[in-house]
N, C-alpha and C positions, 0 to 999 in steps of 0.2 A: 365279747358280750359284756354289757357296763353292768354293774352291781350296787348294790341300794348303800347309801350310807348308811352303817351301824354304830351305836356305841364305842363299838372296839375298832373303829376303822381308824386307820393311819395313813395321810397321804406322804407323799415326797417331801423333802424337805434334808436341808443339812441339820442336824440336832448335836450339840456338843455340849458337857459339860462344865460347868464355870465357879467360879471362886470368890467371893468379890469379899474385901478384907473393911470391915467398919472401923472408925476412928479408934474404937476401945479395944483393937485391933483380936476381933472374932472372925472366923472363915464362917460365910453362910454361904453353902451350897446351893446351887441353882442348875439352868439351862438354858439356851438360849434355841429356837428354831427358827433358821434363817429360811426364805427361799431360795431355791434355786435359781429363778429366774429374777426380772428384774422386782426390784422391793418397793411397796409402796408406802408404808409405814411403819413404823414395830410399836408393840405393846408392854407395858411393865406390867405387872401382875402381884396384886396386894392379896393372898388370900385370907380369908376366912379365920375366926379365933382357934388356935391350936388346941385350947384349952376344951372346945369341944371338937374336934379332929379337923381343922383347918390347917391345910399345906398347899406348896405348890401344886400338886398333884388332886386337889380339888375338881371335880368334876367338868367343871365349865370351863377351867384354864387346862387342864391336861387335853381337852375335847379344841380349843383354839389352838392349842399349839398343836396336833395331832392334823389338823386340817385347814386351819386358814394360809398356813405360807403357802399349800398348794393351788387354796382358794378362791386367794383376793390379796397375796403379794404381801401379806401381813407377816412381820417379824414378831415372834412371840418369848418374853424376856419374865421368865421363873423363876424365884427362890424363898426358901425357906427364911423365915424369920429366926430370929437366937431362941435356941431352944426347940426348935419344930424340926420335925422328923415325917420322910415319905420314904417312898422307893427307894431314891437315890440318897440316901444317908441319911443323918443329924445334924443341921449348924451348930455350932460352937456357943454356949454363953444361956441364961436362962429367959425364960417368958418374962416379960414385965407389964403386962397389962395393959401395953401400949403406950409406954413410957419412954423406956430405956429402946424401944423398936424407932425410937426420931432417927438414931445412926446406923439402923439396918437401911433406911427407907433412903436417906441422904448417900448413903455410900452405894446402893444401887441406882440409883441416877446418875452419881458419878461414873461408876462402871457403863450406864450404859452409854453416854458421850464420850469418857476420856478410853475405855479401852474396846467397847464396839463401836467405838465411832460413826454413833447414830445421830443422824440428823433432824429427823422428824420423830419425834418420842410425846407418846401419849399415855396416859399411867389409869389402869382402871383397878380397883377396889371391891372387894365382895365382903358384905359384913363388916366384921373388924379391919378389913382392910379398907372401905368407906374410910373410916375414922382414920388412917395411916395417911390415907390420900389427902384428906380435907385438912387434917393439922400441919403434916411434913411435907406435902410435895407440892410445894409451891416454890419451887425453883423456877427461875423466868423460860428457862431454854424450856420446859413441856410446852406442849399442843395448848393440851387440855386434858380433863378428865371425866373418864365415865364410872359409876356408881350403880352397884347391885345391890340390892335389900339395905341399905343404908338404914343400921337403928338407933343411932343417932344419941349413943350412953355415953363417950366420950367428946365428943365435939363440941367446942365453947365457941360461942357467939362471935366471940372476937374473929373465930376462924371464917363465920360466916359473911364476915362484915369485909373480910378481905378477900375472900372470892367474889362479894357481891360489887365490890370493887374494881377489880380485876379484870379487863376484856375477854379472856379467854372462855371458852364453852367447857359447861361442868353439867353434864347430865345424869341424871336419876332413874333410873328404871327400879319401882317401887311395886312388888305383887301382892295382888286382890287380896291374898289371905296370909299376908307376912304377920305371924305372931307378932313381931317386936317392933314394925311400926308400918301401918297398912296406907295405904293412899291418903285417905281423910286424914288422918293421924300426919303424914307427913307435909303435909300441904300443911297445917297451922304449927309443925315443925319448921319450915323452912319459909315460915313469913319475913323475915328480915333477909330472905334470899330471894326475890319477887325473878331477878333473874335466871336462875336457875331453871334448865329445863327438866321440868317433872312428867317422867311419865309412866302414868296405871298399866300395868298387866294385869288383863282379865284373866283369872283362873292360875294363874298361878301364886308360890309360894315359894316362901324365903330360902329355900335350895333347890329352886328352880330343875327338879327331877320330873325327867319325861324328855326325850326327844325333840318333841315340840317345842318345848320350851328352852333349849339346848339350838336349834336351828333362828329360834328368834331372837337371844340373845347374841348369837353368832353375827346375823342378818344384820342387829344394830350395831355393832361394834362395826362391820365391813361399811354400815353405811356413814358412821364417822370418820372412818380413814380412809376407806378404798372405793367410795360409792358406786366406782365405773365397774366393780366386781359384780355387783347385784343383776339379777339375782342369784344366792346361792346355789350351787346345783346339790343336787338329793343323790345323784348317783356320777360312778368313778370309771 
């Protein structure tokens, strides 16, 4: 008998734990979840400011890695920034405000080419991790990037002026009632980014809690890397 997906649900998946050593040579702990089967993509994972409890282990990336390799063939690639702490321990080195995180963010791209030897790598950002994505991961071998509540306190022009440059696809998913920059707010935010694909979420809000809103963010992530997955299935 199939069973409804929950919160707490976990599908199959190989899940291992990983290392990845930055230039200022700090260990930040991560994970990576592979499929089992064949793979269609994999994702990096920028979470959220630590400073108010942003980790790996954030809601909507612990919920991707928990279900999409079994869902839609998606590789899900975690780790704590310097100084952040979850489940799976502490990285090494302190918070910087999104500073000194340029060589967290560079040395996990390199981990995931030079020692998962990933081929197809797409790097999405929640919050502070926005700002990680939009300043540092502009390495050429990414896809592209996708963008959660993006608030847009640290990102300088110049960053936008070089993704508006850039061929690749950089999409925004921007919700109704995001305190720190809500759809109208973000739309005259990202006028010198006319290419950038912007899109409103009705009803939701910049941590994105509720199920719903957890299967629709899932939905768009599968439909930038795995489209032929869609639709998600709701039960196991």
């Amino acid at each position: 008998m199939s069973e409804l997906i929950r919160p707490s649900t976990i599908l199959e998946a190989n899940r291992l734990p990983i290392t990845i050593v930055t230039s200022d040579s700090l260990k930040l702990i991560g994970e990576v979840a592979t499929p089992l089967g064949a793979k269609s993509g994999s994702l990096l994972c920028l979470h959220p400011n630590p400073a108010g409890g942003g980790m790996m282990d954030s809601h909507i990336y612990k919920k991707a890695a928990n279900r999409l390799p079994a869902m839609a063939g998606i590789e899900i690639v975690r780790f704590n920034t310097r100084g952040t702490t979850s489940e799976a321990g502490t990285s090494e080195g302190q918070f910087d405000n999104g500073e000194a995180e340029e060589a967290d963010v560079h040395a996990a791209i390199n981990f995931c080419f030079d020692n998962l030897k990933i081929e197809k790598l797409w790097v999405i950002g929640w919050s502070f991790g926005t700002e990680l994505a939009l300043r540092f991961a502009k390495d050429l071998r990414i896809q592209g990037l996708i963008l959660l509540s993006p608030p847009m306190q640290r990102t300088r022009e110049s960053d936008l002026e070089f993704w508006q440059n850039d061929p690749r696809t950089v999409t925004a998913f921007v919700p109704e009632y995001d305190e720190y920059l809500n759809p109208v707010q973000a739309a005259e935010r990202f006028k010198t980014f006319p290419r950038l694909n912007l899109v409103a979420v009705d009803g939701a809000k910049h941590l994105w809690v509720g199920e719903p809103f957890v299967y629709r963010i899932l939905s768009e992530i599968t439909q930038i890397i795995a489209p032929q997955a869609l639709p998600l299935p709701t039960e196991y």
